[in-house]
N, C-alpha and C positions, 0 to 999 in steps of 0.2 A: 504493500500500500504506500500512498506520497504521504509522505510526512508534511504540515503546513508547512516547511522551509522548502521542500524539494517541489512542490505544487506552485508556491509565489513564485520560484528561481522558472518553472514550466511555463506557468502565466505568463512570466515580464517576456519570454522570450518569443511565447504566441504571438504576443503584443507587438514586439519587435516586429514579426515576423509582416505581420497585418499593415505596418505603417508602411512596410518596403511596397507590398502588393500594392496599396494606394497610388504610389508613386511611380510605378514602374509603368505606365499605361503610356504607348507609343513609341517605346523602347524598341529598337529591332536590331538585329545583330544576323551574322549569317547562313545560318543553316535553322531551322525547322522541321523536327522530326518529333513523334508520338515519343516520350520516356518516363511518363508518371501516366496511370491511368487507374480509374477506381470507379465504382457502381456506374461505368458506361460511357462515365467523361473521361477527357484526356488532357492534360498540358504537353505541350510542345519544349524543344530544347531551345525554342527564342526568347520564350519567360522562363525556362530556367536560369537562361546566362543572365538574362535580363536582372533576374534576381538576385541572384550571387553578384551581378556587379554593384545593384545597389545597396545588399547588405554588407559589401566590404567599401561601397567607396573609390573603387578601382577597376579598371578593365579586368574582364574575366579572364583575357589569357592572361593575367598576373597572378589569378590565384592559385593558390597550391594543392595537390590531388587531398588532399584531408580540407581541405578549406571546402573543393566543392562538394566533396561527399558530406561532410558536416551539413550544409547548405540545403542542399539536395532532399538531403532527411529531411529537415526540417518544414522545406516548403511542401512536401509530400504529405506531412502530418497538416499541414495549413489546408491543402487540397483536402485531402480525405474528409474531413472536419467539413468542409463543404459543397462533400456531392451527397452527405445522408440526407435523409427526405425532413429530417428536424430543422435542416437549415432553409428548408423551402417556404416552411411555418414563419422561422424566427425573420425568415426577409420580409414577410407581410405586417411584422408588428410595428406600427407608425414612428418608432420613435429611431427600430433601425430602418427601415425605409426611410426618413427624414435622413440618416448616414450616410445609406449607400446614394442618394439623391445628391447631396452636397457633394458626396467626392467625386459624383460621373461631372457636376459640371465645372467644379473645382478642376478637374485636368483638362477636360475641355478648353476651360477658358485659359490657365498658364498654356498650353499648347496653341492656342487661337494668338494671345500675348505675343508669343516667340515665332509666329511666321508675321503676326506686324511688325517686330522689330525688327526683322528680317530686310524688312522693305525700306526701312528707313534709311533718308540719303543724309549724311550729315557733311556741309561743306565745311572747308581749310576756313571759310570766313568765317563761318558760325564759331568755331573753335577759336579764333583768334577771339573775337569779339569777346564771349566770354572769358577767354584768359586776362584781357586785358581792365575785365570789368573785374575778376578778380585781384587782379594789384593793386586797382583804386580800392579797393574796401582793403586791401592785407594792411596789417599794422606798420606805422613808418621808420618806428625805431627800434631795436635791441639793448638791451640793458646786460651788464656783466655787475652781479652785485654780491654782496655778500652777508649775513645774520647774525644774529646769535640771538636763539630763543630760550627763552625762560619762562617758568611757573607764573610769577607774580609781577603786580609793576613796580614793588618796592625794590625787587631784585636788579630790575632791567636800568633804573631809576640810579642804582648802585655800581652799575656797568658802566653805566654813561660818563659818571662822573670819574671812575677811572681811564674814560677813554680821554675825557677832557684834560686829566693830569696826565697824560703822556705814554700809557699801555697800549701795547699791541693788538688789533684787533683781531688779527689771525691767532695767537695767540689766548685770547680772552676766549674765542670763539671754541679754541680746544678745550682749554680748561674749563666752561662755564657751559656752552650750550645743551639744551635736550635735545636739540631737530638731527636727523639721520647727516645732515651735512656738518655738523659739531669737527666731527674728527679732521675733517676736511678742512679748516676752520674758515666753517661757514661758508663755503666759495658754493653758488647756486650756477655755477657759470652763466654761458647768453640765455636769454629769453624775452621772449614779447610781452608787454605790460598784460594782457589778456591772459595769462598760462597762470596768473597769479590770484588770490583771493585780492577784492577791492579795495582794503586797507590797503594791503602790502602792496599793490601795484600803484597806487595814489601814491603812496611815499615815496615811492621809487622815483617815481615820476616829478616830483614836487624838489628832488632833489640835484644841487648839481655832481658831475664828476669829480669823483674823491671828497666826497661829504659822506659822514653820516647821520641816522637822524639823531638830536638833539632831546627830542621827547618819545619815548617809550611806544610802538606800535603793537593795538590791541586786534586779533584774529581770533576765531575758532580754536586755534591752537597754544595760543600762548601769548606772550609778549615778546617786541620783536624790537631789534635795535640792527639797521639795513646800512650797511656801506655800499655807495654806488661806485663801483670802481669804474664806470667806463660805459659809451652809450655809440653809438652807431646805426648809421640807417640800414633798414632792413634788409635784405637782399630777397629780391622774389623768386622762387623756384624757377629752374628751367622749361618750358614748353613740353618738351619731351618728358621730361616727369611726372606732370599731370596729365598730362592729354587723356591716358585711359579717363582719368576721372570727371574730366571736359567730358567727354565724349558719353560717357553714362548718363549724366546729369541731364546732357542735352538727348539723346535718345530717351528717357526718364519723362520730362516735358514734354516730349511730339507725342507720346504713348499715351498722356493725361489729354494730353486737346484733342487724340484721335479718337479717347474713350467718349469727350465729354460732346464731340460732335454724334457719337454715335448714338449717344442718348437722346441730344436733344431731337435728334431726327425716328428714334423709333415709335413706333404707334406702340399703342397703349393695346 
């Protein structure tokens, strides 16, 4: 008999198994032959690879002879399960008909999705256009600055004034800070005023090159005392770097105004 542990570890893996079937629909690979068959029906060997590629995530000629007889098993146990005549019942009861309902159009439509992306032409301009709208928005400066975080403001209060008598602030920053960059002392290297929580990027900002703050900066995390060692404008990524993601963004768009024409124009 299954013990409740060996029955849960059987479930998750049914379950497993079920999420693959969902997904697998339109999958073809090449050969198609009869090799699982039970009370009359039959699957073919194009949803078996089909399966095994997408329970591993990898083309099936990558898998290994145990990986697809594992496999194999499995989905044959998923089949069996539903060629008994129980399963003909349980497809009538509304709540799994509302399931199988959703997931025929739920592939449908990503499959319907991906031969409209398909068509889509995206021009060198489009892509320029938006890269270039991207640098007017990118941030203009970088910052090289440095911390030392503490518990309290009486603490950070007691820093300051050693930084004002002549202490080092790499130094202080070994000896005195909590934050993971302490050891460091304190060095955040570059970053964009935006990578920061609002206090600490105000200050940063508010300060000039080779200053620190004078008054105590409070965050979520502590008390903070910010050396700006050094400020530069920002360099914008190369074209080539982003483009995939030009290129999404803008296939992304033409997919939303293709859906949203489609709507406006279907009858009721």
């Amino acid at each position: 008999m299954f013990s409740t542990r060996s029955f849960g570890a059987a479930k998750a893996s049914m379950t497993s198994a079920l999420v693959v079937m969902t997904s697998i629909a339109g999958m073809s690979l090449a050969h198609a032959e009869a090799v699982i068959s039970f009370n009359g029906q039959s699957i073919d060997s194009t949803l078996v690879d089909a399966y095994i590629s997408g329970r591993l995530q990898k083309p099936v000629e990558q898998a290994t002879p145990q990986e697809v007889e594992a496999l194999t098993n499995e989905l044959t146990d998923v089949f069996l399960l539903s060629t008994l005549d129980m399963a003909d019942e349980v497809a009538k009861e509304p709540a799994i008909a509302a399931q199988l309902g959703l997931q025929r159009i739920g592939i449908l439509a990503r499959a319907v999705v991906g031969k409209l992306a398909d068509d889509i032409v995206i021009s060198e301009e489009e892509i320029l256009k938006v890269y270039e709208e991207q640098i007017k928005l990118a941030p203009g400066q970088q910052y090289k600055a440095r911390h030392i975080l503490v518990e309290t403001q009486s603490e950070a209060v007691e820093i300051i004034e050693l930084l004002i008598g002549g202490a080092d602030f790499v130094e202080l920053a070994k000896e005195r800070s909590t934050g993971p960059s302490g050891p460091n002392g304190g060095d955040l290297d570059w970053f964009v005023a935006g990578q920061m929580v609002k206090p600490f990027s105000d200050a940063v900002e508010r300060l000039e090159d080779g200053r620190y703050t004078t008054d105590p900066i409070q965050t979520q995390f502590g008390w903070h005392i910010i050396l700006r060692e050094g400020s530069r404008d920002a360099e914008p990524p190369p074209l080539e770097g982003v483009r995939e993601n030009i290129v999404a963004s803008i296939q992304s768009e033409k997919l939303r105004e293709m859906i949203a024409e489609l709507k406006a124009e279907a009858s009721d």
